[in-house]
mmCIF file of the N, C-alpha and C atoms, coordinates in Angstrom:
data_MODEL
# 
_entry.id   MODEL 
# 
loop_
_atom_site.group_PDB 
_atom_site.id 
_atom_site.type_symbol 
_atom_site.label_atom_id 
_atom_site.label_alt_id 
_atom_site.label_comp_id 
_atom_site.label_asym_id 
_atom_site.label_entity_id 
_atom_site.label_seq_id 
_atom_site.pdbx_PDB_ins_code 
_atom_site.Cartn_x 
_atom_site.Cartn_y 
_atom_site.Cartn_z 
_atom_site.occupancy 
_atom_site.B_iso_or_equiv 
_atom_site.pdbx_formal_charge 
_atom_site.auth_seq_id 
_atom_site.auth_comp_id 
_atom_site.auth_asym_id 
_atom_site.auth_atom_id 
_atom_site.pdbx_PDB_model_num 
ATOM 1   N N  . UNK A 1 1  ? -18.699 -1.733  -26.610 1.00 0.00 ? 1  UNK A N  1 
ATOM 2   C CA . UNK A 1 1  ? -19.393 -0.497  -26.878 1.00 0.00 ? 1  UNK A CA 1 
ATOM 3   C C  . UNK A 1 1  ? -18.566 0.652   -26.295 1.00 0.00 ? 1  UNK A C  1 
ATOM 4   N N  . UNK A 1 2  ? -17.687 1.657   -27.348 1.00 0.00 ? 2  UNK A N  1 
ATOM 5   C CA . UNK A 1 2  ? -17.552 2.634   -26.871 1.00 0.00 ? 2  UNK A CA 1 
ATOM 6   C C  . UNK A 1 2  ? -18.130 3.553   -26.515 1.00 0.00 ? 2  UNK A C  1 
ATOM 7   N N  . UNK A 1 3  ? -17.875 5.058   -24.912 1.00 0.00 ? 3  UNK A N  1 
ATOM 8   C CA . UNK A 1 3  ? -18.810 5.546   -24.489 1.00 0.00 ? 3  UNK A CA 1 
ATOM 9   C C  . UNK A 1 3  ? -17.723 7.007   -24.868 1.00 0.00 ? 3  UNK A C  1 
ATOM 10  N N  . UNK A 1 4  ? -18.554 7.696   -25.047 1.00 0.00 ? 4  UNK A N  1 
ATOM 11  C CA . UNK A 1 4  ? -17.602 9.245   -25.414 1.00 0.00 ? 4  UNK A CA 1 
ATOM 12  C C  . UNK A 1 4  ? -18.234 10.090  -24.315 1.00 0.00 ? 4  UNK A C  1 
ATOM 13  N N  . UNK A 1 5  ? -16.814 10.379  -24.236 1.00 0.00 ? 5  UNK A N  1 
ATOM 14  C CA . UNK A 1 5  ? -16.911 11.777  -22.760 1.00 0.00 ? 5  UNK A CA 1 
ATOM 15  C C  . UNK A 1 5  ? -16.241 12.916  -22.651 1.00 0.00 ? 5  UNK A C  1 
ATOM 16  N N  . UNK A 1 6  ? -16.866 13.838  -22.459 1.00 0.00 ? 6  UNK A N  1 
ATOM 17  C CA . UNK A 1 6  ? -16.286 15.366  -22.359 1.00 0.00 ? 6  UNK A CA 1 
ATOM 18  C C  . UNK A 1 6  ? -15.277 15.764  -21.085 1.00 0.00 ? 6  UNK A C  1 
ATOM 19  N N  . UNK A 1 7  ? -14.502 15.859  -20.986 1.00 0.00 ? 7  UNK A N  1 
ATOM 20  C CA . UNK A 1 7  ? -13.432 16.614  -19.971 1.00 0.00 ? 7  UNK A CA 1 
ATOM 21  C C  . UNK A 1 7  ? -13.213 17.912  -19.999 1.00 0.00 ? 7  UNK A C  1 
ATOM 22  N N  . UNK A 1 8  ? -13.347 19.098  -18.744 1.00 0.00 ? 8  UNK A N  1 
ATOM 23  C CA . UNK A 1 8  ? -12.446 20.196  -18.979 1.00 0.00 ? 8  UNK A CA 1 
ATOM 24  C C  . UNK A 1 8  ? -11.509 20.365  -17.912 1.00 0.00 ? 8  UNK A C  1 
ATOM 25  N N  . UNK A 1 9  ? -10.289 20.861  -18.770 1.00 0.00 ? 9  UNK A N  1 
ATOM 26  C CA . UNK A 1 9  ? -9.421  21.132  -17.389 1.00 0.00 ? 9  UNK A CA 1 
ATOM 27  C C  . UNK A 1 9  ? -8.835  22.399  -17.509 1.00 0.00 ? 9  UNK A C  1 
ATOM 28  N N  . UNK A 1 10 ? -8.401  22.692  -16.131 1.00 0.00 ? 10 UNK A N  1 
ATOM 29  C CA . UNK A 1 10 ? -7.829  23.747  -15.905 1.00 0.00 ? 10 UNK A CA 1 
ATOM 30  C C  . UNK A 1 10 ? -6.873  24.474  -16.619 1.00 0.00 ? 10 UNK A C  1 
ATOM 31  N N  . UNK A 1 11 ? -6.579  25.743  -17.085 1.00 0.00 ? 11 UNK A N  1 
ATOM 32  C CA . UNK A 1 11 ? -5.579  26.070  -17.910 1.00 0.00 ? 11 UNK A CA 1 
ATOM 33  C C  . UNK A 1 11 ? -4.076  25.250  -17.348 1.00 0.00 ? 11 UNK A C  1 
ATOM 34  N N  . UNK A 1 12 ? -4.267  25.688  -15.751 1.00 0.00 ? 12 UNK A N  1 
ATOM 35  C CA . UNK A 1 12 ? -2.638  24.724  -15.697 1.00 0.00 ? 12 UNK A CA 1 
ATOM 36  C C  . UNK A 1 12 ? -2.513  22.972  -15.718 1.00 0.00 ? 12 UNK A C  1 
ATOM 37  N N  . UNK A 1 13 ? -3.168  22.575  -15.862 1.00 0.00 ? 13 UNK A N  1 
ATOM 38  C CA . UNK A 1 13 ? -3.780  21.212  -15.986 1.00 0.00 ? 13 UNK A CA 1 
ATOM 39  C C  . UNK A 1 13 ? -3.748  20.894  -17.243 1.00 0.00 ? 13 UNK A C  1 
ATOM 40  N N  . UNK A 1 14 ? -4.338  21.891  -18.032 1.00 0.00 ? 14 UNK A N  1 
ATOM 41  C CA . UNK A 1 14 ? -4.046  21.830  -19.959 1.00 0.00 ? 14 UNK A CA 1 
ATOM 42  C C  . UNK A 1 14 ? -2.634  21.947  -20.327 1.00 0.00 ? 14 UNK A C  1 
ATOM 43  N N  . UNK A 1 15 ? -2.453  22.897  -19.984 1.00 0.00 ? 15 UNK A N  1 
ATOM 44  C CA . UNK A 1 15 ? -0.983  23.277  -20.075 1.00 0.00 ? 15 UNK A CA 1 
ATOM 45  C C  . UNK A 1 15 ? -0.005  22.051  -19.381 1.00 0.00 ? 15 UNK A C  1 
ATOM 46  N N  . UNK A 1 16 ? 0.063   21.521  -18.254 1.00 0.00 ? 16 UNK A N  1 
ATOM 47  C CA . UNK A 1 16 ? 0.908   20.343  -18.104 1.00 0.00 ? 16 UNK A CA 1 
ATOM 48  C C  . UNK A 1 16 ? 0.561   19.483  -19.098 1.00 0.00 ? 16 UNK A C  1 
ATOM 49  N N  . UNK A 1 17 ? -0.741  18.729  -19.335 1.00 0.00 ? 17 UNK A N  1 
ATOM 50  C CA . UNK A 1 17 ? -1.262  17.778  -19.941 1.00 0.00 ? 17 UNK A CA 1 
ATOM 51  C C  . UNK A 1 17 ? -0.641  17.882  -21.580 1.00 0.00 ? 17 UNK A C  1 
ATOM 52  N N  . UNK A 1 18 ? -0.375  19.094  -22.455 1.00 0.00 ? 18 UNK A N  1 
ATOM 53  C CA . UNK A 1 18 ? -0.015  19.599  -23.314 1.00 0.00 ? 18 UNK A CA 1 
ATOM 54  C C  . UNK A 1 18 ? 1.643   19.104  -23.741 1.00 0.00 ? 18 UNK A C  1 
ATOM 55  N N  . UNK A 1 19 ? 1.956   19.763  -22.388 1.00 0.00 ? 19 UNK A N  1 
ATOM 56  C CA . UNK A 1 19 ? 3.745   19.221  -22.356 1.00 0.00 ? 19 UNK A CA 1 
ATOM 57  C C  . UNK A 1 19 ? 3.931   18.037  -22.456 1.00 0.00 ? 19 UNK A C  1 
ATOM 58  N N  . UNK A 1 20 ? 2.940   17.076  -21.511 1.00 0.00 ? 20 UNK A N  1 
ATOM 59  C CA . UNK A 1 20 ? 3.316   15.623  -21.349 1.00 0.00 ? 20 UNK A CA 1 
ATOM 60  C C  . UNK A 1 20 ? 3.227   14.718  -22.551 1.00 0.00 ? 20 UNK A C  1 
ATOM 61  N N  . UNK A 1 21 ? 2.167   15.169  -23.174 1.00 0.00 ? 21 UNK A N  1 
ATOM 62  C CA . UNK A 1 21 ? 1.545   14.259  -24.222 1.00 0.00 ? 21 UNK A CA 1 
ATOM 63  C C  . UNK A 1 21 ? 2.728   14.880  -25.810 1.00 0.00 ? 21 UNK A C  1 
ATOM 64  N N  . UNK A 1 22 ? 3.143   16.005  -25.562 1.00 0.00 ? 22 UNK A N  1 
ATOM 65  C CA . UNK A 1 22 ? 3.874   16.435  -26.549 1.00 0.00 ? 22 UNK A CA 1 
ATOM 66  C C  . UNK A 1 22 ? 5.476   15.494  -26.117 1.00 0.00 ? 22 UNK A C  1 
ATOM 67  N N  . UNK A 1 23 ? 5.893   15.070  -24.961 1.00 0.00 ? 23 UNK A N  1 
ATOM 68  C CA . UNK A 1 23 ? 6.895   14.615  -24.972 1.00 0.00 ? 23 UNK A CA 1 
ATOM 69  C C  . UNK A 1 23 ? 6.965   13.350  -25.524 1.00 0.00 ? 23 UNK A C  1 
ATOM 70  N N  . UNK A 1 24 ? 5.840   12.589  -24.528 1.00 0.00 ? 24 UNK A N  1 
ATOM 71  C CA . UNK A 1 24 ? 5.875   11.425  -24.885 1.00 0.00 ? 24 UNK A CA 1 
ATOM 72  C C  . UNK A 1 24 ? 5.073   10.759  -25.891 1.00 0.00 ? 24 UNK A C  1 
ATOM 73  N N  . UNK A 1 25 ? 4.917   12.013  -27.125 1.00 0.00 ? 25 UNK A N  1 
ATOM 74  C CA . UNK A 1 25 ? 5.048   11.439  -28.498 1.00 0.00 ? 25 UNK A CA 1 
ATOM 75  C C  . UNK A 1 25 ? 2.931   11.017  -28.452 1.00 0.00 ? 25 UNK A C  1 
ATOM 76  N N  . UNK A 1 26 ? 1.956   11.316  -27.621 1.00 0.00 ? 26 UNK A N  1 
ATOM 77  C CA . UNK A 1 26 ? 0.593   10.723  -27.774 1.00 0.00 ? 26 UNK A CA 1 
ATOM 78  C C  . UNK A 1 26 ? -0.242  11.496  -27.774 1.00 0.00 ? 26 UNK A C  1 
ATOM 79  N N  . UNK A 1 27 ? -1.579  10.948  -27.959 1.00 0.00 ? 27 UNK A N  1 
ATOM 80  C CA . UNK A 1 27 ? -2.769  11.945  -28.217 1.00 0.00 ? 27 UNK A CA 1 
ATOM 81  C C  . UNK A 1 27 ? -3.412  12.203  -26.682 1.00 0.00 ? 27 UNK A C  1 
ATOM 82  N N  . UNK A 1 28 ? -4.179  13.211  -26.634 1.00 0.00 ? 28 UNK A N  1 
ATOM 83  C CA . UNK A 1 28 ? -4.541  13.425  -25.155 1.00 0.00 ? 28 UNK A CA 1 
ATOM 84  C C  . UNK A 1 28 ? -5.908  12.362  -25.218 1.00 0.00 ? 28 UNK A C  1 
ATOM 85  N N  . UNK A 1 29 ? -6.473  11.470  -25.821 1.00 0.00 ? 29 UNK A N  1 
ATOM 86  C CA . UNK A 1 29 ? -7.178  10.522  -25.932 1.00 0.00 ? 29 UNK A CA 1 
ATOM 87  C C  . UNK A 1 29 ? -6.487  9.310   -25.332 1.00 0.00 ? 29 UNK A C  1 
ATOM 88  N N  . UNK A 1 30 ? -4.977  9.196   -26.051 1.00 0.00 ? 30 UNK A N  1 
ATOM 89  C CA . UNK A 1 30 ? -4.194  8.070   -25.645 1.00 0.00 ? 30 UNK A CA 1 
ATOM 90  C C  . UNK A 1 30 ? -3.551  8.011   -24.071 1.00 0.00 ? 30 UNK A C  1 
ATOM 91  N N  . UNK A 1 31 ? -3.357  9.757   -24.040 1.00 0.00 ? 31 UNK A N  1 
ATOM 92  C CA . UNK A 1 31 ? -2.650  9.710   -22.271 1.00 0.00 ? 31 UNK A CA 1 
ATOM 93  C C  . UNK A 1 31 ? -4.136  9.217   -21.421 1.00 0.00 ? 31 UNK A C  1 
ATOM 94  N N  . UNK A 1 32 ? -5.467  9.896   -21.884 1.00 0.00 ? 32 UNK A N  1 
ATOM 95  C CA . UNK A 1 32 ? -6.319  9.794   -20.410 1.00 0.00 ? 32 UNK A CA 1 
ATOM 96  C C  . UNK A 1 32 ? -7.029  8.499   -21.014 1.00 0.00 ? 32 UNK A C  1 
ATOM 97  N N  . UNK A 1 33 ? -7.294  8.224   -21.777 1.00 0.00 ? 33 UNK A N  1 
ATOM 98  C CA . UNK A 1 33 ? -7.064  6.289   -21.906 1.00 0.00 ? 33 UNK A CA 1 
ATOM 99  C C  . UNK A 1 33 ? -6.154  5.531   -20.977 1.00 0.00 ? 33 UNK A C  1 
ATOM 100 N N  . UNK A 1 34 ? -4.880  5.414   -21.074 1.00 0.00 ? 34 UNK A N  1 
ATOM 101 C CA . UNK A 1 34 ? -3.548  4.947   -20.246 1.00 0.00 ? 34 UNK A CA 1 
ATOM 102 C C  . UNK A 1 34 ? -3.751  5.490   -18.437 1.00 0.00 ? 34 UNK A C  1 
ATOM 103 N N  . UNK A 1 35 ? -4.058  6.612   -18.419 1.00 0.00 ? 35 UNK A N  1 
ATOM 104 C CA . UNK A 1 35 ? -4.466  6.809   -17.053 1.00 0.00 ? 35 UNK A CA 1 
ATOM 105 C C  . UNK A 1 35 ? -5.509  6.467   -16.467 1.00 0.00 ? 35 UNK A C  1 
ATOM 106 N N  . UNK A 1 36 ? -6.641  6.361   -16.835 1.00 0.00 ? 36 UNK A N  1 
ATOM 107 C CA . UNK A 1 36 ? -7.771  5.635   -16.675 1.00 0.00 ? 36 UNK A CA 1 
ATOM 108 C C  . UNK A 1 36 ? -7.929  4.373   -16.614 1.00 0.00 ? 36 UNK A C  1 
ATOM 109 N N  . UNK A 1 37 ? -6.539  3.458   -17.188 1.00 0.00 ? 37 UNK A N  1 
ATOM 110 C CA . UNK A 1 37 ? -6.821  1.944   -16.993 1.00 0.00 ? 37 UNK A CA 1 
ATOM 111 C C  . UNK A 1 37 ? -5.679  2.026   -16.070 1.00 0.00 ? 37 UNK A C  1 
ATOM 112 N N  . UNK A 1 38 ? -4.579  2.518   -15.860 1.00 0.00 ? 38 UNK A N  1 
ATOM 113 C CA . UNK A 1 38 ? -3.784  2.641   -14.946 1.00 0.00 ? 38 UNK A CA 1 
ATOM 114 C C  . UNK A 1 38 ? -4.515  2.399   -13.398 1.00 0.00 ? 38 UNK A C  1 
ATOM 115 N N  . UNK A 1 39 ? -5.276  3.202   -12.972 1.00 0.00 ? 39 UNK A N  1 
ATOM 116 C CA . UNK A 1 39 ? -5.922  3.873   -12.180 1.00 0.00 ? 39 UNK A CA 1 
ATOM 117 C C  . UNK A 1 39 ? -6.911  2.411   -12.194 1.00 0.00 ? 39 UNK A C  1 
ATOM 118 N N  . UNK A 1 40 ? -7.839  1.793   -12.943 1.00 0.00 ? 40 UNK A N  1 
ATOM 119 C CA . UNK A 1 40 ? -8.619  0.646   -12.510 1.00 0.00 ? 40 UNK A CA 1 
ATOM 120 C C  . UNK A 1 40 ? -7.671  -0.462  -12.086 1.00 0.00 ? 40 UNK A C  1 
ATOM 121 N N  . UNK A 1 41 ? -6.970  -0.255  -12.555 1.00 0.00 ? 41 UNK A N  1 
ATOM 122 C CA . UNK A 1 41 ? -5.672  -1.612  -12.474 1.00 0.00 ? 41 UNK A CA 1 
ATOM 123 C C  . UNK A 1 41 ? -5.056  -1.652  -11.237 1.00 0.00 ? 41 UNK A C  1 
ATOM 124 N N  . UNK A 1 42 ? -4.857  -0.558  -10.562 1.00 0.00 ? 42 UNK A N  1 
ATOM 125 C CA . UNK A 1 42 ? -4.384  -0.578  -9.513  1.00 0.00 ? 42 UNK A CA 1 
ATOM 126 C C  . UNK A 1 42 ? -5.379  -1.127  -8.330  1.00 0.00 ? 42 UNK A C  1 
ATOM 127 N N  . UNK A 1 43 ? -6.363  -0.176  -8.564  1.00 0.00 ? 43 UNK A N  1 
ATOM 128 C CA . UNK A 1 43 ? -7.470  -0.256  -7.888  1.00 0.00 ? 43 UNK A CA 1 
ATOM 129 C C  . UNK A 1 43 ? -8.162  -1.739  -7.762  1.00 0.00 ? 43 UNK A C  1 
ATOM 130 N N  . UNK A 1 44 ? -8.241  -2.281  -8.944  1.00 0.00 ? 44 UNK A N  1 
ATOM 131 C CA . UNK A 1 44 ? -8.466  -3.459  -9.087  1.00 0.00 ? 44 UNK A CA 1 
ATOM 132 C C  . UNK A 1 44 ? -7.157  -4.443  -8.000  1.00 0.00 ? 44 UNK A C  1 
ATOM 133 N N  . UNK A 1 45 ? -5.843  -4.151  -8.389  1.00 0.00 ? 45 UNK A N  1 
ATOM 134 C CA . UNK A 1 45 ? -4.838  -4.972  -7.505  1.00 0.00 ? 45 UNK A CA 1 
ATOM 135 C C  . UNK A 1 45 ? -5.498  -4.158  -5.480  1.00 0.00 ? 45 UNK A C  1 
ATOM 136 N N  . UNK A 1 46 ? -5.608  -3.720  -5.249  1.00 0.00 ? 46 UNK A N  1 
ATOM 137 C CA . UNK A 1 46 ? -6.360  -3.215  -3.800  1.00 0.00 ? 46 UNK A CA 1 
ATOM 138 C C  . UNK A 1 46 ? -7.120  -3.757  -3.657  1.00 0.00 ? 46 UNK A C  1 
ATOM 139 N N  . UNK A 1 47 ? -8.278  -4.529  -4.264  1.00 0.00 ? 47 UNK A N  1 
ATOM 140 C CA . UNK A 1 47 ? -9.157  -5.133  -3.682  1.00 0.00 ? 47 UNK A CA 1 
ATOM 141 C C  . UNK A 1 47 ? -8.814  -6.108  -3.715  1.00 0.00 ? 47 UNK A C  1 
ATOM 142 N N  . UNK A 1 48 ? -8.435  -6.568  -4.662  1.00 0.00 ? 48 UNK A N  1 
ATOM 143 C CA . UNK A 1 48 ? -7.526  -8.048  -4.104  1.00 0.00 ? 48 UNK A CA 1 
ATOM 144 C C  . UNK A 1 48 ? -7.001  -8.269  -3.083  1.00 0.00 ? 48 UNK A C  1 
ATOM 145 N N  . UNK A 1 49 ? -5.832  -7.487  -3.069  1.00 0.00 ? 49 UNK A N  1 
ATOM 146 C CA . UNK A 1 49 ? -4.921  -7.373  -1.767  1.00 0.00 ? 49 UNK A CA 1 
ATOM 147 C C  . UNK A 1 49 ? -6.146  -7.157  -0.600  1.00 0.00 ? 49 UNK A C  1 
ATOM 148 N N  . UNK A 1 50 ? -6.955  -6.897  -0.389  1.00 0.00 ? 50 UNK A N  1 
ATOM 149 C CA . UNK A 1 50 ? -7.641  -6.031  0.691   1.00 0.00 ? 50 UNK A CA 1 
ATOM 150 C C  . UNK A 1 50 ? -8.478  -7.447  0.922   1.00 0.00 ? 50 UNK A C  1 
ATOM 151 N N  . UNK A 1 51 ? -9.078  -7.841  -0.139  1.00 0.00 ? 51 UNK A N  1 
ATOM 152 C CA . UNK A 1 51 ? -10.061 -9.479  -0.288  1.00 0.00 ? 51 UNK A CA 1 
ATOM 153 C C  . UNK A 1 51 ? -8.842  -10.572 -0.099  1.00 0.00 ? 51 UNK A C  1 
ATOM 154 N N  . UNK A 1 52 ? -7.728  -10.604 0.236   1.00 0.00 ? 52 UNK A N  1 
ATOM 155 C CA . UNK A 1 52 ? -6.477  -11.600 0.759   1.00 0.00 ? 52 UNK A CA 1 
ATOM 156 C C  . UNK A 1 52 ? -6.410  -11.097 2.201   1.00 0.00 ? 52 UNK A C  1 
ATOM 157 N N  . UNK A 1 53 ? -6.296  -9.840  2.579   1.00 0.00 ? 53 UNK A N  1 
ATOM 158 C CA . UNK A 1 53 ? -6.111  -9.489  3.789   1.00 0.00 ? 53 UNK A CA 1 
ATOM 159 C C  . UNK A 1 53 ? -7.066  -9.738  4.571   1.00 0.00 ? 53 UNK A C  1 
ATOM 160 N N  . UNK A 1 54 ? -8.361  -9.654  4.296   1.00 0.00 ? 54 UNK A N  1 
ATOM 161 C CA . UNK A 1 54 ? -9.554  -9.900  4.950   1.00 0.00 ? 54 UNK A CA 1 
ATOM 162 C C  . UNK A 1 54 ? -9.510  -11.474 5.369   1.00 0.00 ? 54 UNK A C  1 
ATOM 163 N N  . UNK A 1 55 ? -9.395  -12.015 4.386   1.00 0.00 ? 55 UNK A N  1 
ATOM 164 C CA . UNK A 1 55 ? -9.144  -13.716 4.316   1.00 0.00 ? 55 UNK A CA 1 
ATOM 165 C C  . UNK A 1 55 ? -8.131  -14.134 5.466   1.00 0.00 ? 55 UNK A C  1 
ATOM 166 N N  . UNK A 1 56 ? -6.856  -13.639 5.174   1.00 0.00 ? 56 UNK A N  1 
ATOM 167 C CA . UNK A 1 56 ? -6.042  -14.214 6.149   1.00 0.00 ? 56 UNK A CA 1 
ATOM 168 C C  . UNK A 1 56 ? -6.237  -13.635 7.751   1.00 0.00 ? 56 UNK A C  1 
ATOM 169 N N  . UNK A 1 57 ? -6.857  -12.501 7.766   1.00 0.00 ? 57 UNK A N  1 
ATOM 170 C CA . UNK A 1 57 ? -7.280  -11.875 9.220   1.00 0.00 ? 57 UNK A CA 1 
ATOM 171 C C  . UNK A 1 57 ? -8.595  -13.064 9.578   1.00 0.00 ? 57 UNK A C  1 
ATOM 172 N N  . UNK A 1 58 ? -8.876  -13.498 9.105   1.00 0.00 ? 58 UNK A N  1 
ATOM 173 C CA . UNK A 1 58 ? -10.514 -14.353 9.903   1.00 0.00 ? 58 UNK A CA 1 
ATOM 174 C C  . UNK A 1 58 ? -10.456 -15.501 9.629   1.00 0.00 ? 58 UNK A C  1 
ATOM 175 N N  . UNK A 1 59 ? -8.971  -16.316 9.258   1.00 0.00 ? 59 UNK A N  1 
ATOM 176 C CA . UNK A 1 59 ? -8.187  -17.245 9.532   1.00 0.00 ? 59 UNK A CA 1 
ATOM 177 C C  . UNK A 1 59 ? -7.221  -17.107 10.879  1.00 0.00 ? 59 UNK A C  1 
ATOM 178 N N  . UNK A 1 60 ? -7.425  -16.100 11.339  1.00 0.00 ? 60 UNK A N  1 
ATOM 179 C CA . UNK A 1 60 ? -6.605  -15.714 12.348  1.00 0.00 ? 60 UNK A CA 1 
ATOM 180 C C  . UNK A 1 60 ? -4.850  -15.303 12.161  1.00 0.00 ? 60 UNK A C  1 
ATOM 181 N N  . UNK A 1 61 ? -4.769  -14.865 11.053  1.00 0.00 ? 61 UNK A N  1 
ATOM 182 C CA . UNK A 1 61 ? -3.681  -14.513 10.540  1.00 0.00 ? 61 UNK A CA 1 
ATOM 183 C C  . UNK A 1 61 ? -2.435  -16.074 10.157  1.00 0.00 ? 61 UNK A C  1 
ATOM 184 N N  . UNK A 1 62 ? -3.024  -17.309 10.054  1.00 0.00 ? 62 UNK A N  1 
ATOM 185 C CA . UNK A 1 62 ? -2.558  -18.049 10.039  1.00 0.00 ? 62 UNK A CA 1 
ATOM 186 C C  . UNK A 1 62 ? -1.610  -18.031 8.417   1.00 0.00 ? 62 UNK A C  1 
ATOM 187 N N  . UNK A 1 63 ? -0.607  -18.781 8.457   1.00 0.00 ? 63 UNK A N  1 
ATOM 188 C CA . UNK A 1 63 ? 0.631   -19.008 7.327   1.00 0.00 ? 63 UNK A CA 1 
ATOM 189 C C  . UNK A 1 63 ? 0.603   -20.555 6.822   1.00 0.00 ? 63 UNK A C  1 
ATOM 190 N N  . UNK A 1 64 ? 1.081   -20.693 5.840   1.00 0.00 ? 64 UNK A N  1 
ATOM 191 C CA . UNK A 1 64 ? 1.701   -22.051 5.466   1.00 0.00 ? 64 UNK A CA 1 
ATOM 192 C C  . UNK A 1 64 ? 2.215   -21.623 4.935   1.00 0.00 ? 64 UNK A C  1 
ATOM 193 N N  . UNK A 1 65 ? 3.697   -22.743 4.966   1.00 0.00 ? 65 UNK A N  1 
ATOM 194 C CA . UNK A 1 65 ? 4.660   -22.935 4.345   1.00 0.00 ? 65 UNK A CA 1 
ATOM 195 C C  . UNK A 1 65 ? 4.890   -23.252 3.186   1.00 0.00 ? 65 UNK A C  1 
ATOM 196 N N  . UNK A 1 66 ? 5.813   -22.928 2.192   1.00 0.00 ? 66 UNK A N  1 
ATOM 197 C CA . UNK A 1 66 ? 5.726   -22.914 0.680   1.00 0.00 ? 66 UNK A CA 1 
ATOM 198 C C  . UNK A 1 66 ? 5.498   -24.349 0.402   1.00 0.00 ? 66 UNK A C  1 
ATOM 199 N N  . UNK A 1 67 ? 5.905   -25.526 0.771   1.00 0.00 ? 67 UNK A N  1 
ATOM 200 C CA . UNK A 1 67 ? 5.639   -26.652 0.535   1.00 0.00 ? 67 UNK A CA 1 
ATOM 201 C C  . UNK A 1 67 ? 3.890   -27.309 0.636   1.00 0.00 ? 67 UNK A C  1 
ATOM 202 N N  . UNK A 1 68 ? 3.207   -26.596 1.536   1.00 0.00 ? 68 UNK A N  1 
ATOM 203 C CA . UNK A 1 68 ? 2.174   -26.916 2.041   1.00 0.00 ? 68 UNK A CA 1 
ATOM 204 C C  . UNK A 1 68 ? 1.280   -25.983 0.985   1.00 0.00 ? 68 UNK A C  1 
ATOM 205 N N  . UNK A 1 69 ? 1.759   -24.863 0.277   1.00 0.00 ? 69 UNK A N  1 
ATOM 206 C CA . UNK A 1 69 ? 0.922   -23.775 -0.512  1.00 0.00 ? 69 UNK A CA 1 
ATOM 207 C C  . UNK A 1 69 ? 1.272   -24.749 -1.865  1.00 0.00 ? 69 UNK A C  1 
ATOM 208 N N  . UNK A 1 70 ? 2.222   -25.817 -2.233  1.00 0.00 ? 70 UNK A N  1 
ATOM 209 C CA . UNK A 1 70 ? 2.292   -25.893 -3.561  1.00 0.00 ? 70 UNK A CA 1 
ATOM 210 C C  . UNK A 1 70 ? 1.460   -27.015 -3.569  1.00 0.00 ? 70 UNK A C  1 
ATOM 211 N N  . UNK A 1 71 ? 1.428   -27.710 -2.900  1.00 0.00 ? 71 UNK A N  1 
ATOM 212 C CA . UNK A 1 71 ? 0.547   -29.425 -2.573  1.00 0.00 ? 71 UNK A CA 1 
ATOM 213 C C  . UNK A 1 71 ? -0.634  -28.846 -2.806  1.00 0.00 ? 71 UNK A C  1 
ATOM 214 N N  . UNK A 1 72 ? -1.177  -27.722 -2.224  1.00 0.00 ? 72 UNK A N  1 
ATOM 215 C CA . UNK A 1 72 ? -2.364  -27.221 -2.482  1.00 0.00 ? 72 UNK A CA 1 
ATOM 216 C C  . UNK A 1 72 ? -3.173  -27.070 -3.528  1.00 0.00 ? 72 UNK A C  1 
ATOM 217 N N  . UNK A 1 73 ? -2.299  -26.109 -4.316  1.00 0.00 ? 73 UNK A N  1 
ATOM 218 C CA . UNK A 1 73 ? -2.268  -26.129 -5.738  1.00 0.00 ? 73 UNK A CA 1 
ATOM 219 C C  . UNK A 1 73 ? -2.285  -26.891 -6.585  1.00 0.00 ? 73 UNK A C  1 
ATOM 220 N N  . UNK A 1 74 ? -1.894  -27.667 -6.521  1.00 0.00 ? 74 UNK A N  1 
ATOM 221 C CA . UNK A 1 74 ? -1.411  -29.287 -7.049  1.00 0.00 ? 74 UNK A CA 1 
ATOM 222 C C  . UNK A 1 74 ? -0.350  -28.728 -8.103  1.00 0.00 ? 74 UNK A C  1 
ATOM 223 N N  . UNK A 1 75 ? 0.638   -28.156 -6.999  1.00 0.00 ? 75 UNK A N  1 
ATOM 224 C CA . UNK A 1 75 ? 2.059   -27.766 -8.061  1.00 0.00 ? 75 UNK A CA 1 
ATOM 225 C C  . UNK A 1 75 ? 3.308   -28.453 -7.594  1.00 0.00 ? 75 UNK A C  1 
ATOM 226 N N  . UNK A 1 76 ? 2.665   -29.745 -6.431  1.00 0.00 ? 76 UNK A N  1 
ATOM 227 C CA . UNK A 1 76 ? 4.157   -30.101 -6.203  1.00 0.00 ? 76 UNK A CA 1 
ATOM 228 C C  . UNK A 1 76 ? 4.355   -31.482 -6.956  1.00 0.00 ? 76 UNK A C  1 
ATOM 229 N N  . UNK A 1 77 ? 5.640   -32.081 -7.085  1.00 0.00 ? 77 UNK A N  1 
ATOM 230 C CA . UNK A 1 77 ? 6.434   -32.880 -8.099  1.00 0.00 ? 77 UNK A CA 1 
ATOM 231 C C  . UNK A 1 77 ? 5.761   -34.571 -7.693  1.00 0.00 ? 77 UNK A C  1 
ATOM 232 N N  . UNK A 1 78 ? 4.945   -34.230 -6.451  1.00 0.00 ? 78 UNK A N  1 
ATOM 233 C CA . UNK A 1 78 ? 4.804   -35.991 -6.111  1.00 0.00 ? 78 UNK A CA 1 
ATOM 234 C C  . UNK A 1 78 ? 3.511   -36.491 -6.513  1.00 0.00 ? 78 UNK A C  1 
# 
């Protein structure tokens, strides 16, 4: 389900946004589409990272070794 939404921006904000989308050839639908999943995507990789960091802090910052991470997995050869 698509949701439609109104934006206004600033004349100098239009005006960059204008240049950019004229260079790189797209619609200002297509740039703040691309920035908007940009922007979850990242955000999305941070909580990860942040939900790994949490994990390995209340493990006590403990490691294993690549051999011991692939057995795990069941990615090693034996």
């Amino acid at each position: 389900m698509a949701k439609e939404i109104s934006i206004h921006f600033d004349n100098k904000t239009d005006i960059l946004l204008q240049k950019y989308i004229e260079k790189h050839n797209l619609s200002e639908e297509e740039f703040i589409k691309q920035a908007v999943a940009k922007e979850l995507e990242d955000w999305i990789d941070i909580q990860a990272a942040d939900s790994s960091y949490q994990s390995w802090k209340k493990d006590d910052f403990k490691t294993k070794n690549w051999h011991d991470s692939l057995k795990e997995l069941g990615l090693d050869d034996q």
